[in-house]
C-alpha positions as CSV (number, residue, x, y, z in Angstrom):
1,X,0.0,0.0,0.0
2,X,2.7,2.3,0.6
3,X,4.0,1.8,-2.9
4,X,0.8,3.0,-4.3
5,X,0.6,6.2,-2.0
6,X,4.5,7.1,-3.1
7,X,3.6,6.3,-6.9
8,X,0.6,9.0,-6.6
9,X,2.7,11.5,-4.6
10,X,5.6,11.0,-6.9
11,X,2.9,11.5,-9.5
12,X,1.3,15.1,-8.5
13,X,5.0,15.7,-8.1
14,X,5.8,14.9,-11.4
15,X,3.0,17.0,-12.6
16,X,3.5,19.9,-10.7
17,X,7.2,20.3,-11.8
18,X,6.3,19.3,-15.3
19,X,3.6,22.1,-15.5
20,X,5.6,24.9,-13.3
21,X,3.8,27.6,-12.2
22,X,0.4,27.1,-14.6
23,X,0.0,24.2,-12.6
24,X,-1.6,25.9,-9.4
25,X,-3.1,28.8,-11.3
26,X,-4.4,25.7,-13.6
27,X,-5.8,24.1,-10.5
28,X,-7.5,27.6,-9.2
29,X,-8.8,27.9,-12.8
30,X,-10.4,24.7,-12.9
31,X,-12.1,25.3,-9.2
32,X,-13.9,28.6,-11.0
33,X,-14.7,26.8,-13.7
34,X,-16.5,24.1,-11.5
35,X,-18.9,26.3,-10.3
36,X,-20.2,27.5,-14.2
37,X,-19.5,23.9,-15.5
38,X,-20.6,21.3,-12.6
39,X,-19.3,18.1,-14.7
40,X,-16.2,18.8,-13.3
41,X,-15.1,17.3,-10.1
42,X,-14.6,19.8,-7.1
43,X,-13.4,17.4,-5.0
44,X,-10.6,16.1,-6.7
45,X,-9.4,19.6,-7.3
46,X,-10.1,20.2,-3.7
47,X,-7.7,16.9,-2.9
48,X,-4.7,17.9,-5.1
49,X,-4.9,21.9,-4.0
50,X,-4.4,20.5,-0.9
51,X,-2.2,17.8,-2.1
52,X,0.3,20.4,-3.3
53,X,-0.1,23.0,-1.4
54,X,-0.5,21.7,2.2
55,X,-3.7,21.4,4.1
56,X,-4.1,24.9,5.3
57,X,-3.3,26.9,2.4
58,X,-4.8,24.3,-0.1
59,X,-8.3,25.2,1.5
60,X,-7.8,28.6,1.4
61,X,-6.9,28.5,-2.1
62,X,-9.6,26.2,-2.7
63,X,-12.1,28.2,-0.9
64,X,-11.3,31.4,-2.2
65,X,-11.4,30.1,-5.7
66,X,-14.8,28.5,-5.2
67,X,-16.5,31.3,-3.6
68,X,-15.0,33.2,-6.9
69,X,-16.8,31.1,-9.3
70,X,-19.7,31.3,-7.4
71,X,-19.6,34.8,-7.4
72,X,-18.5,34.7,-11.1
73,X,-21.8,32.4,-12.5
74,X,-23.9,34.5,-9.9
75,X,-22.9,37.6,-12.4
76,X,-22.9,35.7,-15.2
77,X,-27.0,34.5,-15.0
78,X,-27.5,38.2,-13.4
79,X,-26.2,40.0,-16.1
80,X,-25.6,38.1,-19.3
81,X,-28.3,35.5,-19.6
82,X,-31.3,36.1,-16.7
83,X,-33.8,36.8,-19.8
84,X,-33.0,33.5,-22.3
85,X,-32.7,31.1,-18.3
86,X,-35.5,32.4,-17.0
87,X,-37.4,31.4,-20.1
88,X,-35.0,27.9,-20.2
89,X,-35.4,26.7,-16.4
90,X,-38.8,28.5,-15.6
91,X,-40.4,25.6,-16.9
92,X,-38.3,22.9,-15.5
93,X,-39.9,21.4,-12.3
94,X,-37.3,20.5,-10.3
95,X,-35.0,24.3,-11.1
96,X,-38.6,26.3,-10.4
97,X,-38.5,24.8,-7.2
98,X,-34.9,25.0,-5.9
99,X,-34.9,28.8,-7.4
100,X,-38.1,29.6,-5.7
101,X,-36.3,28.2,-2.2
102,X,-33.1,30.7,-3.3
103,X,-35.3,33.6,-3.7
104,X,-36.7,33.4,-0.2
105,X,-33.8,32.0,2.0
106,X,-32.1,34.4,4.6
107,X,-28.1,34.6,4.0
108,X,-28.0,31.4,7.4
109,X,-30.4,29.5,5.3
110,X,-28.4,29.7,2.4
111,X,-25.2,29.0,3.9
112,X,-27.0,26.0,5.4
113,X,-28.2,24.9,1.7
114,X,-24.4,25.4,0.2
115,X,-22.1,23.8,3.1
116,X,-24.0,20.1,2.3
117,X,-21.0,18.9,-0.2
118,X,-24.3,17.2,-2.3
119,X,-26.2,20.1,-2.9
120,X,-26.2,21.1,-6.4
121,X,-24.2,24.7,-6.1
122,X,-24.7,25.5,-9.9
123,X,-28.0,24.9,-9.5
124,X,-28.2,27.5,-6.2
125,X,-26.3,30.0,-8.4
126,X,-28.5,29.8,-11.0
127,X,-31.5,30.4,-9.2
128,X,-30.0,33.5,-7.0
129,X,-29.1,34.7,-10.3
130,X,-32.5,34.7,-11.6
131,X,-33.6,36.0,-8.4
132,X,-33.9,39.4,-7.2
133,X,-31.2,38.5,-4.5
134,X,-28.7,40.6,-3.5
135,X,-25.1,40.0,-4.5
136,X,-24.3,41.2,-0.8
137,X,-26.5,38.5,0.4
138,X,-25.7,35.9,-1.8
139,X,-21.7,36.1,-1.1
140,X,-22.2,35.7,2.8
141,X,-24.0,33.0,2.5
142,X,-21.5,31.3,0.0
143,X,-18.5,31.9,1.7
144,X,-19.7,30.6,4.9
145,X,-21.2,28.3,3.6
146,X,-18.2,27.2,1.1
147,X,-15.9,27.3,4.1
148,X,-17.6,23.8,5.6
149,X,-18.3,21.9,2.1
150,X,-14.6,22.6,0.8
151,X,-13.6,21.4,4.4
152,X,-15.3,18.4,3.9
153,X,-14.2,17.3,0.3
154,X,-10.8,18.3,1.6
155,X,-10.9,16.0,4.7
156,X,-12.3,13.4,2.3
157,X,-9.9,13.1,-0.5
158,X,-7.0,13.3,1.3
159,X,-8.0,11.1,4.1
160,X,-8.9,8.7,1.1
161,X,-5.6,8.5,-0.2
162,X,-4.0,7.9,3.0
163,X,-6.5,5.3,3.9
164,X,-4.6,3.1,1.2
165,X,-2.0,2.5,4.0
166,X,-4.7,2.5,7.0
167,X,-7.8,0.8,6.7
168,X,-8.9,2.7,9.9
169,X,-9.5,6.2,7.8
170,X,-11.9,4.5,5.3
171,X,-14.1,3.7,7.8
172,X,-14.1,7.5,8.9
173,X,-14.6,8.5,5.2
174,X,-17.3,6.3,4.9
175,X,-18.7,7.5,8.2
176,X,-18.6,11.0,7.1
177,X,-19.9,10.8,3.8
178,X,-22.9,9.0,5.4
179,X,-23.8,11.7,7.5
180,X,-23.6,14.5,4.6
181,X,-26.0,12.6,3.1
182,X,-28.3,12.2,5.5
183,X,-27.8,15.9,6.3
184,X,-28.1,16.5,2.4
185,X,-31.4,14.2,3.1
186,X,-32.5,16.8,5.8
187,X,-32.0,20.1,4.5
188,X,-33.8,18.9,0.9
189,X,-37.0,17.9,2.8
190,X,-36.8,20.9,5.2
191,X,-36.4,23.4,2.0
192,X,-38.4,20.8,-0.2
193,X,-35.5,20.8,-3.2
């Protein structure tokens, strides 16, 4: 097991000298694109931010960068696109719903919504983008919020790598990824996403 956690660090080593310096403005790129594009996976970027850059300042970077994108597909539906979306997602069910929840959360209720790590966040920022909410109002509640889900995916995929050499950490990984679901469980039927 050790072998396979040295070929992986020798790997995001390799990487990281091979790309230079684009490789961590590559990695805070790809966290801002997360938030307009959601196919990509936050948590891995999460993982090697904080792979590279050491715990601590790999969730700062991470969290900054996160809160950006939000704040940049926020602007983006605000200003750019809220007439052709609003006609788009209006009709779709499930979006009419979560943006009507968005429109009438305080900035603790929306914090609450956005630190469950399976809450759809492009989905949130879409609908407080369509919404008459406040920019003000809507970055509070992301960054607090933000500062508990990038914890998480933080905690998670590193923890997962090193639980390769100790079995022990799975079962904490496992634990916690059972609770933010049943959290995630919770908050959808309390906000009825």
């Amino acid at each position: 097991m050790t072998g396979i956690l040295n070929t992986i660090n020798d790997f995001i080593n390799s990487m990281i000298a091979y790309l230079g310096v684009a490789g961590p403005i590559m990695g805070c790129i790809l966290i801002i694109l997360e938030s307009i594009l959601p196919i990509l996976p936050l948590c891995v970027f999460i993982t090697l931010n904080c792979m590279t850059f050491g715990y601590v300042a790999g969730y700062i970077i991470s969290w900054i960068f996160t809160c950006l994108g939000c704040l940049l597909s926020f602007t983006i539906i605000e200003k750019g696109f809220k007439n052709w979306f609003d006609r788009k997602i209006r009709s779709m069910k499930g979006a009419n719903k979560i943006m009507k929840v968005v429109e009438k959360c305080n900035v603790s209720e929306l914090a609450m919504i956005v630190a469950v790590p399976f809450t759809p966040a492009f989905l949130v920022n879409i609908a407080a983008g369509l919404s008459k909410m406040d920019v003000k109002k809507f970055m509070v509640g992301i960054c607090i919020g933000k500062l508990f889900m990038v914890y998480f995916w933080a905690f998670i995929g590193t923890n997962l790598i090193q639980s390769l050499t100790n079995p022990i950490i799975i079962v904490k990984v496992i634990f916690m990824l059972i609770i933010a679901y049943i959290l995630s469980k919770i908050v959808t039927k309390k906000f009825n996403l």
